[in-house]
N, C-alpha and C positions, 0 to 999 in steps of 0.2 A: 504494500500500500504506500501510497507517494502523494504528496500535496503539494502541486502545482501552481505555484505565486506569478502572476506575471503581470507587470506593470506597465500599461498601453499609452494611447495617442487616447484620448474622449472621442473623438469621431471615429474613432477605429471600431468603437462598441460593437456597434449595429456587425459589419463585416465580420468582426471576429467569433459574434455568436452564432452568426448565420454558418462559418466555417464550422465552429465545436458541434453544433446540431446537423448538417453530414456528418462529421464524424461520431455520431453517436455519443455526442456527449454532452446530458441535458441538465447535469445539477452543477450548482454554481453559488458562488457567492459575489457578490460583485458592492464594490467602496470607494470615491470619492477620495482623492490621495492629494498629495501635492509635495513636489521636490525637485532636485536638479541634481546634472551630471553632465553629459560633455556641452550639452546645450549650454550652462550657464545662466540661461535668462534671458534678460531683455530691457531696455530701458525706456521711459515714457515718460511724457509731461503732463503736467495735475497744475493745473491752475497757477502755472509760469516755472514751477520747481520738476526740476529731473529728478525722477527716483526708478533704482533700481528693481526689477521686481526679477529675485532669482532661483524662487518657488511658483514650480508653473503646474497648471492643473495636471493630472493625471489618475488611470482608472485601476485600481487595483484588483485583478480576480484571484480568486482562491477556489479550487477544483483539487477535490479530495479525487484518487481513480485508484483503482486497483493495476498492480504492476505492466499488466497486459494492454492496459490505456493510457499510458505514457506519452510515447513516441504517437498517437494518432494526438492527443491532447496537443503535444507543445508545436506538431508539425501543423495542425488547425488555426492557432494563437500567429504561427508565424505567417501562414498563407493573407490572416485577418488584417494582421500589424503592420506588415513589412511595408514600408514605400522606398526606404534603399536611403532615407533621409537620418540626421542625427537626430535621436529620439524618439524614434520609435519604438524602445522600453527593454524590459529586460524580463526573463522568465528566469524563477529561481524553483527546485528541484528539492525537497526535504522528503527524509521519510517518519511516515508516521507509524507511533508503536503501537496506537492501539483505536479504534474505533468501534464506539454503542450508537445499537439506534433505542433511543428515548423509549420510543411506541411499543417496541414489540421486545427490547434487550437483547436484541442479534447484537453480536459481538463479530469483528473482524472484516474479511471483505466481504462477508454476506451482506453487512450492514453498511458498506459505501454503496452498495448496485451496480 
């Protein structure tokens, strides 16, 4: 079992779900981020004052899969994501030890689906 963090574009949503749902992959959690990395940022004027703004929107998903939906998961997020631009995000890879489901107390990957 693997939990798949990948940090998008906001307008990439829509593409990237429309990707993960061909690949069979329909639970998700999805959250409203904000950060920076090679982009930096960007600067803009407010009422005659430059100010740097170097925290830019970004969409955070979390996608629990079992080992076997890995590789269709992050190749889905990458088809969603990619425009070949800086910034288009990052996908991070952890494993999880253990997984309940609430409803019914399946335990393990029975309990991710």
């Amino acid at each position: 079992m693997k939990l798949v963090i990948a940090y998008i574009q906001p307008h990439a949503l829509n593409e990237v779900k429309q990707e993960l749902y061909k690949a069979e992959v329909y639970k998700m959690s999805v959250t409203n981020a904000m950060g920076c990395g090679q982009q930096k940022g960007y600067v803009e004027q407010f009422r005659g004052v430059e100010m740097e703004v170097n925290l830019l929107k970004k969409v955070r998903l979390e996608i629990a899969v079992n080992d076997n939906f890995v590789k269709p998961t992050v190749d889905a997020i990458i088809r969603g994501a990619r425009s070949g631009e800086i910034g288009d995000g990052k996908i991070f890879i952890l494993p999880i030890e253990e997984c309940i489901r609430i409803r019914t107390g399946e335990t393990g990957s029975v309990a991710i689906g």
